[in-house]
C-alpha positions in Angstrom: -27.4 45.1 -45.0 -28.8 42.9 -42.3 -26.2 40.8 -42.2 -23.9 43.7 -41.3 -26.5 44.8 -39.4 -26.0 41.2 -37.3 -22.3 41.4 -37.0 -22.6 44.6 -35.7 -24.6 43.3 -33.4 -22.2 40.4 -32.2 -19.4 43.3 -31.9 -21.0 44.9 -30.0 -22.0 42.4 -27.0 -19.5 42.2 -24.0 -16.9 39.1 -24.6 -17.4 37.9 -21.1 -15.3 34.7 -21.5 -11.9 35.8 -21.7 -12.3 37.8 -18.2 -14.4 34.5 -16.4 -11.2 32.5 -17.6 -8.8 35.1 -16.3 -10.3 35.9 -12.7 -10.6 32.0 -12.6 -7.0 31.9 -13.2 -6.9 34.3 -10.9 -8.4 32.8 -8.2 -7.3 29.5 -8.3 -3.6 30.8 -8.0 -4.6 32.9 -5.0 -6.8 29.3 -3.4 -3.4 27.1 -4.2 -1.7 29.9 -1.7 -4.3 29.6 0.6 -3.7 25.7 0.9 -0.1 26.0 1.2 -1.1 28.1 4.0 -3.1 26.0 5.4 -0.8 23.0 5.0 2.0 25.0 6.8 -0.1 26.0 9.7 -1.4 22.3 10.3 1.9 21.3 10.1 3.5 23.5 12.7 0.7 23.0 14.9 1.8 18.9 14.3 5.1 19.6 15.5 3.8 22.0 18.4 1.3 19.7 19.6 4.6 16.6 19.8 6.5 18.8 22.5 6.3 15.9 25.4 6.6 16.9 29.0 8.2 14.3 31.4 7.0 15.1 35.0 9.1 12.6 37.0 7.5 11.1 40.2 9.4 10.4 43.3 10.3 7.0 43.9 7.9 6.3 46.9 4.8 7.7 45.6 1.8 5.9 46.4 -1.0 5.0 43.8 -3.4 7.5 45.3 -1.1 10.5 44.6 0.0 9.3 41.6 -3.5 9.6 39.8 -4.2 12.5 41.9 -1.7 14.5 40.0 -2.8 12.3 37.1 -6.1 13.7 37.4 -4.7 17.5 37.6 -3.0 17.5 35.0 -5.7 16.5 32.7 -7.9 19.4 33.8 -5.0 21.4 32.8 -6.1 23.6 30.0 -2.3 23.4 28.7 -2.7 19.6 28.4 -3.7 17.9 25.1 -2.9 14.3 26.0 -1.7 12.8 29.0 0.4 8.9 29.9 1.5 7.5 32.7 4.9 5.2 32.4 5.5 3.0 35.1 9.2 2.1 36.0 9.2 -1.3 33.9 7.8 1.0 30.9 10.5 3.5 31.3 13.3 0.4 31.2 12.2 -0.3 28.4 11.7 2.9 26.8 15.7 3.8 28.3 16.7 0.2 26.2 15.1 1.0 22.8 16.9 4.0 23.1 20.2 2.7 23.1 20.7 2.7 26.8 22.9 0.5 29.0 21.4 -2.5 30.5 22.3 -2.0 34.6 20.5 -5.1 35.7 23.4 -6.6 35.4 25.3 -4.7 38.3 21.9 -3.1 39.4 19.3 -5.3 41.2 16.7 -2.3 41.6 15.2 -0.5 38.9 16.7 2.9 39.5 14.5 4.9 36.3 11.4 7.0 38.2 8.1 6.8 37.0 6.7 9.8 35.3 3.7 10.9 34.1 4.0 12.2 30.2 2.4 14.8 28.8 1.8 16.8 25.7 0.9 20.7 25.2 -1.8 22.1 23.3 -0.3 24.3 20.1 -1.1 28.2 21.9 0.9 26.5 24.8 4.1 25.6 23.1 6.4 28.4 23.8 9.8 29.0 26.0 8.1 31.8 28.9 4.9 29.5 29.5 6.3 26.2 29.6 9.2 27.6 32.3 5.8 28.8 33.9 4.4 25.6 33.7 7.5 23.9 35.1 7.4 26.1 38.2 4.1 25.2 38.7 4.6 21.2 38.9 7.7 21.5 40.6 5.3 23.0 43.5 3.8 19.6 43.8 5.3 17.3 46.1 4.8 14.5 44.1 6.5 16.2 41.4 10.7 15.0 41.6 11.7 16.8 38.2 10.3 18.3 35.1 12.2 18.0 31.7 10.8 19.1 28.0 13.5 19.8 25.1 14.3 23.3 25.6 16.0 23.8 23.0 14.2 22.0 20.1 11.3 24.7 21.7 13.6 27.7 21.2 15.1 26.8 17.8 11.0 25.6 16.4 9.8 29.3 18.2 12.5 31.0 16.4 11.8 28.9 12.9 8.1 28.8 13.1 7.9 32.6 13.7 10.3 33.2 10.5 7.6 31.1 8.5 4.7 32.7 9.6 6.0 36.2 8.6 7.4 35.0 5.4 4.2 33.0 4.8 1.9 36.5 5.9 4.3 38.8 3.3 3.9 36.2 0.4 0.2 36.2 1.4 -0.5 40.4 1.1 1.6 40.3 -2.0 -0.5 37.6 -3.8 -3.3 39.4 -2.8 -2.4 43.2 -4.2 -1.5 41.7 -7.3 -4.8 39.5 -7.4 -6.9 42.1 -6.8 -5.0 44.2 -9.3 -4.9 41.6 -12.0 -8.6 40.9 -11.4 -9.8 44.6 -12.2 -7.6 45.0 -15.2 -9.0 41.7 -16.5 -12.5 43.4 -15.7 -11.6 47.1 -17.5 -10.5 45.6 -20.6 -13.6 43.3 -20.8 -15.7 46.7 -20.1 -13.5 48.1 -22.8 -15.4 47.2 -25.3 -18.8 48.2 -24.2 -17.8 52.1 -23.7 -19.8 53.2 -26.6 -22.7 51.0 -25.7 -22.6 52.7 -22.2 -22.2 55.9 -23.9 -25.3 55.8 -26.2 -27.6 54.5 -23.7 -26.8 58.1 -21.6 -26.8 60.5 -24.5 -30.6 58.3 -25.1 -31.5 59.6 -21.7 -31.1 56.1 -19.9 -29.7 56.8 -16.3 -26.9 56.0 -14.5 -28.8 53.0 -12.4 -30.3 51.7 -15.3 -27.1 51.3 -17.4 -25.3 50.1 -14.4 -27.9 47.3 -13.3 -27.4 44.7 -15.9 -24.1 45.4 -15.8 -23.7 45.0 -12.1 -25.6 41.6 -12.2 -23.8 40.4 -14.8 -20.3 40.8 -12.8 -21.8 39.4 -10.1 -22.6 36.2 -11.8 -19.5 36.5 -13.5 -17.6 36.9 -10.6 -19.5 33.7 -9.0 -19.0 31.5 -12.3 -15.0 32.5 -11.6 -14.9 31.3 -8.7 -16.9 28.2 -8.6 -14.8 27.0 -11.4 -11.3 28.2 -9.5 -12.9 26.4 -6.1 -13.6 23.1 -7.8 -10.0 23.1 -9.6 -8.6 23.9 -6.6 -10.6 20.9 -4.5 -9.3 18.4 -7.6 -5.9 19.8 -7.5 -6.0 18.8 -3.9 -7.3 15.4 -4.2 -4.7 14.7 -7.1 -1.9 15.7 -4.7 -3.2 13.5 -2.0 -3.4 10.7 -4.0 0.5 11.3 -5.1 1.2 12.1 -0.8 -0.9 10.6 1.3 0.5 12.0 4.5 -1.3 15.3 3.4 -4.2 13.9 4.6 -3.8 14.2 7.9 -3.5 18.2 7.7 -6.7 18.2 5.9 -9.1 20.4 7.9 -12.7 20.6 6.5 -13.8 23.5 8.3 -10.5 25.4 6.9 -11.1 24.3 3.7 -14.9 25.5 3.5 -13.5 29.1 4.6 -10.7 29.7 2.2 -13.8 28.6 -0.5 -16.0 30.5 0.7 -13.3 33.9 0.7 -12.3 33.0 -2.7 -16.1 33.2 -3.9 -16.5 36.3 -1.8 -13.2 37.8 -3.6 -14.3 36.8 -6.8 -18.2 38.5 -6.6 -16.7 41.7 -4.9 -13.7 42.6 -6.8 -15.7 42.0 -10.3 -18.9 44.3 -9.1 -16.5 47.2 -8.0 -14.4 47.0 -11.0 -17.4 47.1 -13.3 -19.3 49.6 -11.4 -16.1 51.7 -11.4 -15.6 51.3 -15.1 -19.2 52.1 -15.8 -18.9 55.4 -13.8 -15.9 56.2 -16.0 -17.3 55.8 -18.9 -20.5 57.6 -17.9 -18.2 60.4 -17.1 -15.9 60.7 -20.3 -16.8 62.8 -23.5 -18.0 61.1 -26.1 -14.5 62.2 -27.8 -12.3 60.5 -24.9 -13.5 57.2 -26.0 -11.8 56.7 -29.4 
């Protein structure tokens, strides 16, 4: 007798590892999207932040104006980085390109200087940079202003394609996490509807069958998503030792954020699917539960 008495007792405890495992699952499905996000974004905001702008100087600028205009442009708030290339720097630039040597028929060396410069990421777009080029043309140090026009239209056009593919794939994973999650959570709570049940019909109320409950889901919830968080940090350092290169998109203050949501999701969505469950359970006739 008290042996059955004991495995009753066992039944009749909430099985709490199966949901932990399956919100961790969860989670750490939803955190690899998050770093693919994050990947993509870095990377677009590499190939942004590579757009060079060529101001070409008139050929008899003096030093003076020169860094003068120098000087400008790197209070610019457009500007990331900014180099100067002499005449002799841009013969040899035109050479490793594949360009005709004219010293041959050429005594002078016809190529301008020009002062280089790249664009920060927000900055990188077709209206604003013919804005910019307006702007330095107005100098009168300023001969021309070239940037690849087209390789800016065709990455606009791409980029923006990614970034609503990448924002639907992201609100889609996200309904079906947070619907996952609360099914995981209302079949663990399954099987504590009659323990729910006889704790009311003994006069218990609603905040003190809920409470434990509660607490429970949200150290549930937490245990989820440490364990998805530090699967998702070694699955990133296992990649990186595979690709290296990734490296250089890592961003630590990025990476702290999408942790700190997935522990956020993982407390929330377990305490409002338990409390919910509790509340229907309270609700139901004793009947409805078989």
């Amino acid at each position: 007798m008290a042996q059955f008495g004991k495995a009753s007792s066992k039944r009749g405890k909430p099985s709490y590892f199966m949901s932990i495992l399956g919100v961790t699952l969860v989670l750490f499905l939803l955190g690899i999207l998050g770093w693919l996000g994050i990947n993509s974004k870095k990377l677009m905001q590499h190939f942004k932040e590579s757009v060079e702008v060529q101001v070409f100087l008139r050929q008899n600028i003096n030093d003076r104006d020169r860094l003068a205009l120098q000087d400008s442009l790197k209070a610019k708030p457009f500007v990331k980085d900014v180099r100067y290339t002499d005449k002799e720097a841009a013969k040899k630039e035109w050479a490793k390109s594949g360009g005709e040597n004219f010293d041959e028929f050429i005594e002078n060396n016809i190529l301008p200087a020009s002062i280089d410069f790249t664009l920060k990421e927000q900055y990188v777009d077709s209206v604003q940079l013919a804005s910019i080029k307006q702007q330095l043309l107005q100098n009168t140090a300023v001969d021309e202003v070239r940037y690849p026009t087209a390789v800016v239209g065709t990455m606009q056009r791409n980029f923006r394609m990614v970034s609503l593919g990448i924002i639907a794939i992201a609100v889609i994973v996200s309904i079906l996490v947070i619907i996952l999650i609360d099914n995981t959570i209302r079949l663990a709570m399954f099987s504590n509807r009659f323990l729910i049940k006889t704790m009311q019909m003994v006069g218990a109320t609603r905040g003190f069958i809920a409470r434990p409950l509660n607490i429970r889901a949200i150290v549930n919830g937490a245990i989820s998503a440490t364990i998805a968080i530090l699967a998702l940090y070694g699955a990133i350092l296992i990649t990186e030792s595979f690709f290296p290169g990734i490296r250089a998109f890592f961003d630590t203050k990025m990476f702290l954020t999408l942790f700190v949501i997935l522990l956020l999701i993982g407390i929330s969505i377990t305490f409002l699917s338990t409390y919910r469950s509790v509340l229907k359970y309270l609700r139901m006739k004793l009947d409805e539960l078989y």
